[in-house]
N, C-alpha and C positions, 0 to 999 in steps of 0.2 A: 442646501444643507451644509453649507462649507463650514460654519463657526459652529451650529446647533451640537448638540450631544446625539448620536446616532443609538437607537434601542434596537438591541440584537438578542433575538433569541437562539440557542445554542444548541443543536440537535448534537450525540455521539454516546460514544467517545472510547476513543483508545490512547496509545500513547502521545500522536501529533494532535488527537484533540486536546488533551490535554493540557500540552504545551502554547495552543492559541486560547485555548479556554482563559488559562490564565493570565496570558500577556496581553486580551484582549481586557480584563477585568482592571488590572492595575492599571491600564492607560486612561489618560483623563480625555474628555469628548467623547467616550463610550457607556452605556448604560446597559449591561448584560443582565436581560429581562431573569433569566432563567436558563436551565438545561434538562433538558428532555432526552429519557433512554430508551423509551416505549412505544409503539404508535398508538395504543391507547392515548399517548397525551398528545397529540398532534394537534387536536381541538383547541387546545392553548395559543397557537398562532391565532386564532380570529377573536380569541377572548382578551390578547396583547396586545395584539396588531403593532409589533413589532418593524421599522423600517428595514429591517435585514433577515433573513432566518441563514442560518449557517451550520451547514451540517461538515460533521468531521468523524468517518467514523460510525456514522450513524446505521444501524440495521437491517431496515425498514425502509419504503417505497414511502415519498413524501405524495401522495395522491395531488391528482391534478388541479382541483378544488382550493387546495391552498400555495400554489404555486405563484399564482396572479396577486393578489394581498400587499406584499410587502412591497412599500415605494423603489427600494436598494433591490429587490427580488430577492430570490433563492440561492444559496449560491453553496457548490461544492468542492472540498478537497479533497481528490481522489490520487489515490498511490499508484499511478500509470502515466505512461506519456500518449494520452487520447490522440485521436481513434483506440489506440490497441490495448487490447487488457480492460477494458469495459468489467462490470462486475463484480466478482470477489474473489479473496486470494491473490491478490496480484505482485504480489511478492513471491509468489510460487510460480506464478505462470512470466517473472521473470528472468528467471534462471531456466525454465524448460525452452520459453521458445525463442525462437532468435528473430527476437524486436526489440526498437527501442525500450527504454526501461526509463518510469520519471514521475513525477509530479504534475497533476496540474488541477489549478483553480478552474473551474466553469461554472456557467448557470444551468440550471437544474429543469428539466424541462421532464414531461409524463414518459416519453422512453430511457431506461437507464443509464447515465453516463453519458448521454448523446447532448447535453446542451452546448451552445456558444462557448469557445473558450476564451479565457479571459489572459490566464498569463499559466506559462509552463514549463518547466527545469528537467534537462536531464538526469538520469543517476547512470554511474561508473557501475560498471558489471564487472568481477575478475573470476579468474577461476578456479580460488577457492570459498566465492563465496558460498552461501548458506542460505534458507531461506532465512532466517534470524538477525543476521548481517546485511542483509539488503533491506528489511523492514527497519533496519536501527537506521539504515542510510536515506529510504524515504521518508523517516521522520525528520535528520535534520536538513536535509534538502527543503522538504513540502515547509517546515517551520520558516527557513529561510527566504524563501519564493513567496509565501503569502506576508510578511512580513514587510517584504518589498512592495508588495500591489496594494497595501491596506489603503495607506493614502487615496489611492487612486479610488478603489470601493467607497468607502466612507465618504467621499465627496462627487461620489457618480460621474464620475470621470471616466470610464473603460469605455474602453472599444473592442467589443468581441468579434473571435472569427466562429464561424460556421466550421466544424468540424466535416473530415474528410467520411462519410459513411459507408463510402466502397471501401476502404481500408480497413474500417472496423472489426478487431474482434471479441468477443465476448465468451464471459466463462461465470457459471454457476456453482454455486457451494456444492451441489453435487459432484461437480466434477473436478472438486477438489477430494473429496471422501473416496471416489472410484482411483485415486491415485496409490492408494495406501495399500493394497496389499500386492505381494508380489509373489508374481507365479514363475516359480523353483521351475519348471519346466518349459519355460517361454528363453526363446532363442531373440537375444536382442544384442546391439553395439555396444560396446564397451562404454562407451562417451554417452550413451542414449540415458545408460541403467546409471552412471555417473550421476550423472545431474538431474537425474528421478529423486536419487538418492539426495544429493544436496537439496532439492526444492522441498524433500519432505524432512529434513533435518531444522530440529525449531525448537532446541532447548526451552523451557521443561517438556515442551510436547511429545510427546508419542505420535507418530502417523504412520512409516511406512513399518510394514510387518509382511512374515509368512508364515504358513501353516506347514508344521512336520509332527506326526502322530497325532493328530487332532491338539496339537498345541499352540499357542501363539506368544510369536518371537518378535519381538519388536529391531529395526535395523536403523541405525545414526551412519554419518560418514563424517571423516575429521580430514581436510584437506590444509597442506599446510606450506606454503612458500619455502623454497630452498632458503630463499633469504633469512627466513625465520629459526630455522632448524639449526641447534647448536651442537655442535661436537661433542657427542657424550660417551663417555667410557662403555664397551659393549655395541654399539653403533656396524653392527657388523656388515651391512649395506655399506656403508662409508670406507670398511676397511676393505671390502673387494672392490668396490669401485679404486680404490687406490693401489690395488696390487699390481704389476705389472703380469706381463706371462709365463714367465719364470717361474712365479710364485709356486 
């Protein structure tokens, strides 16, 4: 299939699908069948019979039945550095737990996020980031990484590894919604409730909140680099940290 025009059908999407959606569109030797947001349309794969399916972003469990099909396979990009972070949310479960954090292409196989990987990129964690800032950062990462391996896809060139499954962990949408409120009476580490707080911070979003008088309060956190922070008239942090003892 080295010269042929490859037919890909396009499962998602969020903002890095987007960004392959369309760089895959504008490249010549590509023929992007269509895009699918629903598993309702999944039936589409066997009525295309597309050489690639490419999910980015996508939903929904691709059933096993249509996994086999495409000559190129299945193949996904997922916002994790596999094994760990399987599932969803994983921008959030970046900043909560201490593993790596990344990108990476694999093929798609009937259990979630467990297929062969194909090629995979770290992302940079700091500490102030956000869940919002590391989803901007997985997108230009994952855009970057799969941009680099297409050649290699498109001409059925890869050599995948078997991922490590002892290492693996995994997380469900639910256990991203269990994250969000937070209980005024619960005895926790400073750094713990910190980066609770940053993983559920995700402009325009609302997640984390608590309840006082049968009301609900929604909580953000704004972390910000010394580096960043400019000398501002009123700054009164700034002006005792520079008082001597005297003062």
């Amino acid at each position: 299939m080295t010269e042929e025009k490859v037919s890909i059908l396009f499962c998602g999407i969020h903002d890095l699908g987007w960004k392959i959606y369309d760089w895959l569109t504008d490249r010549e030797g590509n023929n992007v069948l269509g895009l699918i947001t629903e598993k309702e349309q999944l039936d589409r794969i066997h009525e295309l019979d597309p050489d690639l399916v490419l999910s980015v972003g996508f939903r929904h469990k691709i059933p096993p039945e249509f996994l086999s099909n495409p000559e190129l396979g299945v193949i996904n990009v997922h916002g994790s550095y596999l094994p760990y972070n399987r599932g969803a949310n994983t921008n959030v479960w970046a900043v909560i737990e201490d593993e790596p954090a990344g990108v990476t292409v694999h093929y798609m196989t009937k259990e979630i996020d467990a297929g062969p990987i194909i090629a995979q990129r770290k992302v940079e964690l700091y500490p102030d980031d956000n869940a919002k800032s590391v989803a901007n950062r997985h997108t230009a990462v994952g855009f970057e990484l799969f941009r680099d391996i297409w050649p290699k896809i498109r001409r059925d060139e890869v050599s995948a590894q078997e991922q490590d499954h002892d290492a693996a962990t995994v997380h469900l949408r639910q256990d991203f919604v269990d994250l969000w409120e937070i209980d005024l009476d619960e005895t926790v580490r400073c750094g713990d409730l910190i980066d609770k707080l940053r993983a559920l911070t995700h402009p325009p979003y609302k997640n984390a909140y608590f309840n006082k008088d049968g009301k609900r309060y929604y909580v953000e956190i704004e972390i910000t680099d010394e580096d960043d922070v400019e000398q501002m008239p009123g700054d009164h942090a700034r002006e005792y940290e520079q008082m001597d003892e005297s003062s």
